[in-house]
TORGUBA-633582 format. One record per residue (C-alpha): chain; residue number from 1; x, y, z. Coordinates in Angstrom, 3 decimals, always signed. Example, Ala and Ser with C-alpha at 12.3 -4.5 7.8 and 13.67 -1.06 7.14 Angstrom:
BEGIN
SITE unit pos       px       py       pz
SITE    A   1  +12.300   -4.500   +7.800
SITE    A   2  +13.670   -1.060   +7.140
***
This chain:
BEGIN
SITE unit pos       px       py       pz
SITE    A   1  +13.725  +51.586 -113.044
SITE    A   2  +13.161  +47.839 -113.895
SITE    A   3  +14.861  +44.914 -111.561
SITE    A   4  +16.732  +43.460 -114.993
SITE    A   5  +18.734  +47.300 -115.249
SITE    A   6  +19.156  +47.268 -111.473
SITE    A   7  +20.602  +43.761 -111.651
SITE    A   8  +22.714  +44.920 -114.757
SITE    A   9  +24.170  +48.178 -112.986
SITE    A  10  +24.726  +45.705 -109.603
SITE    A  11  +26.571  +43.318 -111.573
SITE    A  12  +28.817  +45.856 -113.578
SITE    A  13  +29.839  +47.727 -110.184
SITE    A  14  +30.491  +43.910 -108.735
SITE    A  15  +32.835  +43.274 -111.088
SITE    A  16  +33.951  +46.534 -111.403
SITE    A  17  +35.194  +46.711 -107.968
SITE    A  18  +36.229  +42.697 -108.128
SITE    A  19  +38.464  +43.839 -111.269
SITE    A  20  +40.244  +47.318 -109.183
SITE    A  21  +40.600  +44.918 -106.294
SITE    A  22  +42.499  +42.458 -108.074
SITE    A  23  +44.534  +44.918 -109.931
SITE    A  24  +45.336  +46.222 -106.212
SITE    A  25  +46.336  +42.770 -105.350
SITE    A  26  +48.409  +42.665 -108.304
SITE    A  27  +50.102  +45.487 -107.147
SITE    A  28  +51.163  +44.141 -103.976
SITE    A  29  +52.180  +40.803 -104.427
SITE    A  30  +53.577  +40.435 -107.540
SITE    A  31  +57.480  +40.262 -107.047
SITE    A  32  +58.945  +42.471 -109.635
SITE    A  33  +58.420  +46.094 -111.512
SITE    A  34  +57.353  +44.650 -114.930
SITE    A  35  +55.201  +42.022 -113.032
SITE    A  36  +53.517  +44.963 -111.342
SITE    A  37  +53.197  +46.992 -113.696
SITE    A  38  +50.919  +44.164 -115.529
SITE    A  39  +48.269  +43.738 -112.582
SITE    A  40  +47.038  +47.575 -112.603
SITE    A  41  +47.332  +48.330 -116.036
SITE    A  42  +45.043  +45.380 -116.758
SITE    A  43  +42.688  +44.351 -114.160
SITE    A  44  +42.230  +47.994 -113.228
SITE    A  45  +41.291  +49.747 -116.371
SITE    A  46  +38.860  +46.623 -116.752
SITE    A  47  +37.406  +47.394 -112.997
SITE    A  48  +37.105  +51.404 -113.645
SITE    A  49  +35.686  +51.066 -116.947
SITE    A  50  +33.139  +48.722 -115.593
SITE    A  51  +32.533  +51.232 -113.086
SITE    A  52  +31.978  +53.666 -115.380
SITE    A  53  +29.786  +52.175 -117.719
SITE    A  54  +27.646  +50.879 -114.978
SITE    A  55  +27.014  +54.838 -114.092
SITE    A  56  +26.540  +55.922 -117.703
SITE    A  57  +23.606  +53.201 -117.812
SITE    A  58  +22.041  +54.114 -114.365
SITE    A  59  +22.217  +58.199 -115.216
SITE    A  60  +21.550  +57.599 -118.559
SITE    A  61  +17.823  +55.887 -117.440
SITE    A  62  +16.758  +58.555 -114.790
SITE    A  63  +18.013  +61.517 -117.067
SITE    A  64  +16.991  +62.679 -120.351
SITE    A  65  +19.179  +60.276 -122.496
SITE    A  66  +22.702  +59.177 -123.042
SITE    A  67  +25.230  +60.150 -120.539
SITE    A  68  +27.843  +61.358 -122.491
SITE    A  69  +30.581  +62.492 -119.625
SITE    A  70  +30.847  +58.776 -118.454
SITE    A  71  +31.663  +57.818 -122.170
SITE    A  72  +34.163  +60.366 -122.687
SITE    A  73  +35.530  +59.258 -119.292
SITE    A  74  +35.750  +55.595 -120.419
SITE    A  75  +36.894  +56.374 -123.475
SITE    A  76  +39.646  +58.593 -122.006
SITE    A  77  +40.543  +55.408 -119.708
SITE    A  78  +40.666  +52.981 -122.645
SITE    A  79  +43.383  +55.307 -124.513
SITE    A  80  +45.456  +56.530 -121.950
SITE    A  81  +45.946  +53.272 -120.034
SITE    A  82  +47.867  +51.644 -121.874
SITE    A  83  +49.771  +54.186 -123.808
SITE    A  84  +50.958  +55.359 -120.171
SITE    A  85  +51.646  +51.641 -118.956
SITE    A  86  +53.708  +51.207 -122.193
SITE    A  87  +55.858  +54.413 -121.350
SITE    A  88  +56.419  +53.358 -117.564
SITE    A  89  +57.803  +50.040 -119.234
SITE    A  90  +59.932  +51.508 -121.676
SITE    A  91  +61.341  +53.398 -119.010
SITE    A  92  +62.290  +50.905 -116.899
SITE    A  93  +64.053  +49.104 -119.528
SITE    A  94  +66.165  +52.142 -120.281
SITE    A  95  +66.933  +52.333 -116.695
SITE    A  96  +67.319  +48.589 -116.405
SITE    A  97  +65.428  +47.595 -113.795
SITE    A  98  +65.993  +44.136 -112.311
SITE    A  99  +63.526  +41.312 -112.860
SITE    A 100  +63.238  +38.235 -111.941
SITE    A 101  +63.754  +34.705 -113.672
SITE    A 102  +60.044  +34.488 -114.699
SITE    A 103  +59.720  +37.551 -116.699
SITE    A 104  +59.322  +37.279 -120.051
SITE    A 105  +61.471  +39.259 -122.461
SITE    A 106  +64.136  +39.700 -119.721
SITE    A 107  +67.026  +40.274 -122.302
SITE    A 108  +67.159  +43.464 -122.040
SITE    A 109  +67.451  +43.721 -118.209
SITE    A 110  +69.551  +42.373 -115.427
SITE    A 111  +67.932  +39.007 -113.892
SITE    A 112  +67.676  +38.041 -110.340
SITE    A 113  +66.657  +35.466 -108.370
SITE    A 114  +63.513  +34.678 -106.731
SITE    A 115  +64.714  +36.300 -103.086
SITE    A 116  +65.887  +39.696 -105.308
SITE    A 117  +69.269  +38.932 -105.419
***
């Protein structure tokens, strides 16, 4: 394998895990449900899928071609992500979670303040 692939892979799986760690962050500090829901759904699917293709290029160069389970797997990731983040919203707006002040499109649900009051 050449040093310009190696350096490709290295930098997808850098910023794959850069993306899943921020997503993680996300996950933690951001104050409310809708917030929260934002930082995985995002910065996550953008960190796995970078993951991914970053494996589909290294097994796809020491095999005998294209690695087609890493596409389907990205592919699968791509879809499902965001249909399923769309879902956990709409079901926290039927159940009316609170959010905070900062939320956009908080009409639909009860506001609090910053300290979750």
């Amino acid at each position: 394998m050449n040093a310009v692939l190696e350096i490709v892979i290295s930098l997808l799986l850098l910023a794959g895990a850069f993306f899943a760690l921020v997503g993680s962050l996300g996950l933690v500090r951001l104050p409310d449900f809708f917030m929260r829901l934002h930082g995985p759904a995002k910065a996550t699917t953008l960190g796995v899928g970078s993951i991914i293709i970053g494996s589909a290029i290294f097994f796809s160069t020491r095999g005998d071609g294209l690695s087609l389970h890493e596409l389907l797997i990205a592919l699968f990731l791509f879809i499902t992500a965001p249909i399923s983040a769309h879902i956990v919203a709409k079901a926290a707006l039927h159940l009316e979670l609170p959010a905070i002040e900062r939320t956009q499109g908080k009409s639909e649900v009860e506001v609090i303040d910053a300290k979750g009051k």
